[in-house]
C-alpha positions as CSV (number, residue, x, y, z in Angstrom):
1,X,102.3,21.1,74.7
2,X,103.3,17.6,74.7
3,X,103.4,15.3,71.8
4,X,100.4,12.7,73.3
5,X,98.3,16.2,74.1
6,X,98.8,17.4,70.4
7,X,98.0,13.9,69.1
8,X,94.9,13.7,71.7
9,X,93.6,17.1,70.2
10,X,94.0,16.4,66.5
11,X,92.2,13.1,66.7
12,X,89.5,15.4,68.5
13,X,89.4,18.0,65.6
14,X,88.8,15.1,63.0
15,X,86.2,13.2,65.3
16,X,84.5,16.8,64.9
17,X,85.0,17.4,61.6
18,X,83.9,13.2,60.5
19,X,81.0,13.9,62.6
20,X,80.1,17.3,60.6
21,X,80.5,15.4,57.4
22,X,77.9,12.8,58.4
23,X,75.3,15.1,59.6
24,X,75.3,17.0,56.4
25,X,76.0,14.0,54.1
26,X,72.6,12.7,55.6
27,X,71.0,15.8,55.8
28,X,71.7,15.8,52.1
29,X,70.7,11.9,51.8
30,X,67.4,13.2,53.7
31,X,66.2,15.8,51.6
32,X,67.0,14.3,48.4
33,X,65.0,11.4,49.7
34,X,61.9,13.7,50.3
35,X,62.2,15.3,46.5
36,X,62.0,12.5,44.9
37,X,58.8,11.5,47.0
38,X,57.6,14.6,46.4
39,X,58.1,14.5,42.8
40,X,57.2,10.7,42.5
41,X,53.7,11.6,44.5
42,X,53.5,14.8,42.2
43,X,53.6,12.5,39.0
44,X,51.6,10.0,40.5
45,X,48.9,12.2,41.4
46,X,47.9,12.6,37.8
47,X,46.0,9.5,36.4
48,X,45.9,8.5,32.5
49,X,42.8,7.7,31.0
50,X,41.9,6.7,27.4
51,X,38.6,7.3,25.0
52,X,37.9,3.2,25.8
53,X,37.4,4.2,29.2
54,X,33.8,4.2,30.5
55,X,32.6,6.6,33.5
56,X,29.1,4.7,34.0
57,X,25.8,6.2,36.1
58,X,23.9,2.9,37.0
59,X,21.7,4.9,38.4
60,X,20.9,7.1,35.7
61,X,20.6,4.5,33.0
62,X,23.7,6.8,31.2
63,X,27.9,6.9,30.8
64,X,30.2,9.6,30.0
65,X,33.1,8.3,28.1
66,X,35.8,11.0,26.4
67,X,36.6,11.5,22.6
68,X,40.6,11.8,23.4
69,X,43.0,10.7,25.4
70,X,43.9,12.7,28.2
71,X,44.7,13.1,32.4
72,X,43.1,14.1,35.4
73,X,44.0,14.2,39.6
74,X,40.7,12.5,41.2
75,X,37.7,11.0,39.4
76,X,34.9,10.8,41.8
77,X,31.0,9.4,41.4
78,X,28.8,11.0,44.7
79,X,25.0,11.3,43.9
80,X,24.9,10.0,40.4
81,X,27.5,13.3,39.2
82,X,31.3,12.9,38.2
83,X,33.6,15.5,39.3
84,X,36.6,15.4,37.5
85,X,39.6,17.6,38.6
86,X,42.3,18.7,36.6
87,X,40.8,18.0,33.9
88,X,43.0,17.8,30.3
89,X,42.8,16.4,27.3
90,X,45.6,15.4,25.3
91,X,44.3,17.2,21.9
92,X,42.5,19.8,23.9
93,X,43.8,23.3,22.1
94,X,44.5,25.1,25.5
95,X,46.9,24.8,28.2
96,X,43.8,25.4,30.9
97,X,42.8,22.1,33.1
98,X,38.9,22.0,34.1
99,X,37.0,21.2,37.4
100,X,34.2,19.4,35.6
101,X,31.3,18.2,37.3
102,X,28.7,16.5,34.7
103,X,26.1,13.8,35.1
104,X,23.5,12.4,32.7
105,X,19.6,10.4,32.5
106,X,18.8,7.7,30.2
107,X,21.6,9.0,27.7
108,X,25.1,8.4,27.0
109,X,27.7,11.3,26.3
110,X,30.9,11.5,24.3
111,X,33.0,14.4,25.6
112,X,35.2,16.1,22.8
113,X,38.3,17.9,23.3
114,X,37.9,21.3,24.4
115,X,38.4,24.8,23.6
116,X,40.4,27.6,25.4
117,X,42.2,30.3,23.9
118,X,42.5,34.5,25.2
119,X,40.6,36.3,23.0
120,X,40.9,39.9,22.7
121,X,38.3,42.6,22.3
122,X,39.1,46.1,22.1
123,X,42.3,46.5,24.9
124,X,40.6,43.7,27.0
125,X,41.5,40.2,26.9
126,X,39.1,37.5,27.6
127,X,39.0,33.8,28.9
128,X,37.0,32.1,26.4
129,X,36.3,28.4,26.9
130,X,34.6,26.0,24.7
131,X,33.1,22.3,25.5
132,X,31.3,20.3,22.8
133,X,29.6,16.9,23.6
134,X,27.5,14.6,21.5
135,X,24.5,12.0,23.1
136,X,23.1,9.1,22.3
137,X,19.9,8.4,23.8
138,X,16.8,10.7,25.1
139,X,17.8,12.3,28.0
140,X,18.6,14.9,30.1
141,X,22.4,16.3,30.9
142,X,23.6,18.3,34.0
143,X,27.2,20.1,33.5
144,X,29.2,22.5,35.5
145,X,32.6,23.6,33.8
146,X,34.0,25.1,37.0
147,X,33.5,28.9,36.4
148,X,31.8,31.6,38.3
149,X,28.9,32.4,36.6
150,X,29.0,36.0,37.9
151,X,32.3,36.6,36.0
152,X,31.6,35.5,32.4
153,X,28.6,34.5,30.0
154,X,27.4,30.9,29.2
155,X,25.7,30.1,26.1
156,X,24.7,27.0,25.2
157,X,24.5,25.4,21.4
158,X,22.2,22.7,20.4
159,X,22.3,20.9,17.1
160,X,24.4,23.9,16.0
161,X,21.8,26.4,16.6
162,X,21.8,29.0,19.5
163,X,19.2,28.5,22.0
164,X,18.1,30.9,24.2
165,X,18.0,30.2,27.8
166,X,14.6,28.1,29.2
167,X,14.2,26.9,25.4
168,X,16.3,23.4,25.5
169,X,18.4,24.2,28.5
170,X,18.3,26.3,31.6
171,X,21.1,27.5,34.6
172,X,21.4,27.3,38.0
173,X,23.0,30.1,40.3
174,X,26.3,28.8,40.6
175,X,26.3,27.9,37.0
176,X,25.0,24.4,36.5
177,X,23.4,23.7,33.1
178,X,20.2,21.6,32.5
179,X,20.3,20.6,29.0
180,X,16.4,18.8,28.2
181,X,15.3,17.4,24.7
182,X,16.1,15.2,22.0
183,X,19.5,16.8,20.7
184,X,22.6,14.9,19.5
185,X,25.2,17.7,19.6
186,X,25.8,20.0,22.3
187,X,28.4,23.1,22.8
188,X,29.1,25.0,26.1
189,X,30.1,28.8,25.8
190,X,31.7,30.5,28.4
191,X,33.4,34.2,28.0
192,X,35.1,35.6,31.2
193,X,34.2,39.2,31.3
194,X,37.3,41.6,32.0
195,X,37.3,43.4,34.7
196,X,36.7,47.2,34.6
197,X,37.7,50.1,36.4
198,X,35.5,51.9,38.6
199,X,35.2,55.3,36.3
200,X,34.5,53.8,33.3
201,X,31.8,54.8,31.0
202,X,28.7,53.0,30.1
203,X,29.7,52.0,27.1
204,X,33.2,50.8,28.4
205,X,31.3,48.9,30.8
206,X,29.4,47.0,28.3
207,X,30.8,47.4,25.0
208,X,31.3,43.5,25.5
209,X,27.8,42.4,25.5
210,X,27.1,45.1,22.9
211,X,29.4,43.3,20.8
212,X,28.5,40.0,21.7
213,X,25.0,40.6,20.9
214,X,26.6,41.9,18.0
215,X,27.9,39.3,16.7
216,X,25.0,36.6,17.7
217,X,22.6,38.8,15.4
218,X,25.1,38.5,12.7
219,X,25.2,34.8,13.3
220,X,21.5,34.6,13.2
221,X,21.0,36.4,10.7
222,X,23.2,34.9,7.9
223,X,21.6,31.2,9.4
224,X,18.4,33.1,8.3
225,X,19.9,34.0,4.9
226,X,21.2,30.4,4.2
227,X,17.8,28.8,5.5
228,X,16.0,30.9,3.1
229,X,18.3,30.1,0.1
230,X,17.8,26.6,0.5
231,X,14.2,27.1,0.7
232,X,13.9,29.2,-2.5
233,X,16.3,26.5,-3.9
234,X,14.2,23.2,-3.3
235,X,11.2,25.5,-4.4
236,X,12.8,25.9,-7.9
């Protein structure tokens, strides 16, 4: 081989070789180009709100404003309801965003910071999520926290009390709650049931709402204690 044909060929090899190194340097360029958009539109896609900020019903007569600080993805007012996605709140005690759809007549509504822990029963544990609102004005409110209705149990609190359902509030099928009446503090309920396996007993199957019911009857019952204490007191 002479010395122009090895010179020719080397030149060659590191035409090749500068050519490889540009592909993947922009290759590289490229993708890191696309991460960042992806986590600039990822960050991005979460919007900040604050408890000065107003979500207003004109049609209603009524506003939903929140207690704390806090985030959501998309905000949207269709047919007089807000749907908020994503829902968190900074001092919420629970790592679990919402899908809140809520709307409101003639009334205003302060949404506090919500609820959600596991909660264990027995060798099961549950989902249990807890929303607490306060109104000013006379008027009705319309909530849906996002759960399946068919899964869990919903209870609803007014002015600290349980109410049963049809007496201050009623539910839709998928879980929508009508809340009617002149109340000023409202908490939402929900318990996720755990799933059980086909063979299990009737007791297994509803040792939770057993003990639910358990536990609302001891709640009831000491409010029934305390009411009649202060009763006999003032009689005194």
């Amino acid at each position: 081989m002479t010395k122009s044909l090895f010179l020719t060929k080397i030149q060659k090899e590191l035409q090749i070789r500068k050519s490889i190194v540009a592909v993947t340097g922009t290759i590289f360029l490229v993708t890191q180009l696309l991460f960042c958009s992806f986590v600039s539109v990822s960050a991005q896609s979460e919007v900040v709100f604050t408890s000065e900020d107003i979500f207003e019903i004109p049609s209603k007569n009524s506003s939903i404003r929140f207690a704390s600080n806090g985030t959501y993805e998309v905000a949207r007012l269709e047919d007089s309801v807000w749907s908020f996605q994503n829902l968190y709140m900074f001092d919420a005690r629970a790592i679990e965003k919402l899908n809140l759809t809520i709307s409101a007549t003639d009334c205003d509504l302060t949404l506090y910071p919500y609820v959600s822990a596991p909660y264990t029963y027995g060798v099961a544990l549950l989902k249990w999520i807890i929303l607490r609102y306060t109104i000013s004005g006379q008027g009705t409110q319309v909530i849906n926290l996002g759960f399946d209705p068919n899964k869990g149990q919903l209870d609803v609190i007014l002015d600290d009390q349980f109410a049963a359902r049809n007496q201050g509030w009623t539910k839709t099928d998928d879980g929508t709650l009508i809340i009617m009446g002149t109340y000023s503090r409202v908490t939402l309920w929900y318990i996720e049931y755990p799933e059980q396996p086909e063979d299990a007993s009737f007791l297994d199957e509803h040792y939770l709402v057993i003990g639910s019911t358990g536990f609302l009857a001891v709640i009831v019952l000491l409010a029934v204690v305390v009411k009649y204490r202060k009763k006999a007191a003032g009689d005194q």
